[in-house]
N, C-alpha and C positions, 0 to 999 in steps of 0.2 A: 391369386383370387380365382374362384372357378366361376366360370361361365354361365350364364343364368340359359335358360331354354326357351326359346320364342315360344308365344302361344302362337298354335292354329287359328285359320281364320275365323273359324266360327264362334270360340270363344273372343276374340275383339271383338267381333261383330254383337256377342251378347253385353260385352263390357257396352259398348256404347250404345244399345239400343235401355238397356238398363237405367242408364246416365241423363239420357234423351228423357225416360219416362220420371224424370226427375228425382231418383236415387242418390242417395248419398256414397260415397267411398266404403262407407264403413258399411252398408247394408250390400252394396253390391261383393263387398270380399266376402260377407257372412253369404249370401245368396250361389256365390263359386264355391265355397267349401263346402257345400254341400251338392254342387253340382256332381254329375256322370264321369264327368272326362278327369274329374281329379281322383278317381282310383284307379283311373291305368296310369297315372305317374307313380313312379319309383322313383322315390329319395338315395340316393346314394349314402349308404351306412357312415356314421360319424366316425370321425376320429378324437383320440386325444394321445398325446405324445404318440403319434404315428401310428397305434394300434388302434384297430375295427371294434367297435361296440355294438355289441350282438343287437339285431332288430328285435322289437317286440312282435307278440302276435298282433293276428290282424284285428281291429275294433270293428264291425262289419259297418261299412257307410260312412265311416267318419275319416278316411285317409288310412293309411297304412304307413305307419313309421313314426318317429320321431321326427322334432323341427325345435331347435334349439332358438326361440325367440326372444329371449331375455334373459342376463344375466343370474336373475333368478332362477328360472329353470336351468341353467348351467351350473350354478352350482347344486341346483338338487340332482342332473345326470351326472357330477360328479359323485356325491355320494352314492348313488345306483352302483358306477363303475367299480369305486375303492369297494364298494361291499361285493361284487363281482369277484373283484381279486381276490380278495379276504376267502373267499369260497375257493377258487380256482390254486392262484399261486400265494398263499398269505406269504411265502418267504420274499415276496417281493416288498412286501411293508416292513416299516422300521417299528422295531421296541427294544425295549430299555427304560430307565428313568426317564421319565418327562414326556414321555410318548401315551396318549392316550388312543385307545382304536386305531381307525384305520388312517395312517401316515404315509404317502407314496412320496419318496426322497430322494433321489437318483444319487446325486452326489452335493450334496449343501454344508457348510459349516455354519454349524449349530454355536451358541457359546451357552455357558454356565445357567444354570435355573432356570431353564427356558420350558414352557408346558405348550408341547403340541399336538393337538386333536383334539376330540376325534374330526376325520374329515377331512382331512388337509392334505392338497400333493403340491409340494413344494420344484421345483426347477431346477435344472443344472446352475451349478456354481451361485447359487445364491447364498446371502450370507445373513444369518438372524444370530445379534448381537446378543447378550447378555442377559436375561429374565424378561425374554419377550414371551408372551400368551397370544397363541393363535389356535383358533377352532373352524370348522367349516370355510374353509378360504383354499382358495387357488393363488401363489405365490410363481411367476414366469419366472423362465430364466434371467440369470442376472440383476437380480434384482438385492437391494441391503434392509434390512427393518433393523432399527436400531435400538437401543436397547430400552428396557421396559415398556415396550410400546403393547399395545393390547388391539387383537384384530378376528375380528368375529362376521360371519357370511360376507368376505369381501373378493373383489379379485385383484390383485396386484399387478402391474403391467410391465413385460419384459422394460431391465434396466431400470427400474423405476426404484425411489430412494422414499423411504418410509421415517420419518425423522424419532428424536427419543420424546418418552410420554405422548405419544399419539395414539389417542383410541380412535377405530373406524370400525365404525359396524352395518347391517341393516344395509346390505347390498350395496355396498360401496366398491365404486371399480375406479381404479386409476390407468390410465392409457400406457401409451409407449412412452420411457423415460419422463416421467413424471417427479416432480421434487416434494414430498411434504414434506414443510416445516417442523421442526419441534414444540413439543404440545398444544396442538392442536385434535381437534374434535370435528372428525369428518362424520355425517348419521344421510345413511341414501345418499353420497356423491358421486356424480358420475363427473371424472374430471375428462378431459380432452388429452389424447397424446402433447408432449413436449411443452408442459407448462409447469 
């Protein structure tokens, strides 16, 4: 986990002179992002599977960088990245039958009538049974979707077991080893690691 960075005094000092003048959380976070001292901070460039995701230009006044604050926006810098590749190294995506757009796949067993993308980077050693449909999803490593299951803007969680006739959609994240059951109807879940 990486290390967060103290604020300088000045900025607590404006936290709690803010707080004092009877601001709420939420106005005082809006009232820092827009503060001075937040465009000499540098974000540290994202990763995903170990590679740097180029920084955007700068937006003048509003922060300089990326800040991946929700699932949703992660899978939308995923689609950013895979259409990065797609530019850069497309041999690094998977096509063939059942591949639509942009598929990032290191090494997964796929089985029979499976349709996947556009959108999708799948994990080491993961394994997607037999006539499963997935589009815009992030799949970790390790992870099983079993067959005919249907999985649309979701993120799957390292080891985590996807059961058969499960559709989940509409930003649904399952944690670290996570079980869902068979046929089931997960719509916006955010489930907790190891349940």
């Amino acid at each position: 986990m990486a290390k967060t960075k103290e604020l300088s005094k000045d900025v607590r000092d404006k936290i709690v002179d803010l707080h004092k003048a009877g601001m709420g959380y939420k106005t005082i976070a809006k009232q820092l992002a827009r503060s001075p001292w937040r465009e000499s901070q540098s974000p540290s460039p994202l990763t995903m599977e170990g590679e740097s995701v180029p920084q955007p230009p700068h937006h003048g006044g509003r922060g300089s960088g990326w800040t991946l604050v929700s699932p949703k926006y992660f899978l939308t810098g995923m689609c950013m990245y895979l259409q990065s590749v797609r530019q850069h190294t497309p041999d690094r995506l998977r096509t063939g039958p059942g591949f639509l757009g942009n598929v990032l796949d290191p090494a997964a067993q796929i089985g029979e009538n499976c349709t996947i993308g556009p959108n999708v980077t799948i994990g080491a050693g993961v394994v997607l049974e037999d006539g499963v449909r997935i589009k815009r999803c992030t799949v970790l490593k390790g992870s099983r979707v079993r067959s005919h299951s249907w999985l649309e803007s979701c993120i799957v969680g390292w080891s985590s077991s996807v059961g058969q006739w499960v559709r989940m959609e509409n930003v649904t994240v399952l944690g670290e080893d996570v079980i869902v059951n068979d046929e089931l109807y997960l719509n916006g879940a955010n489930v907790l690691p190891h349940k």
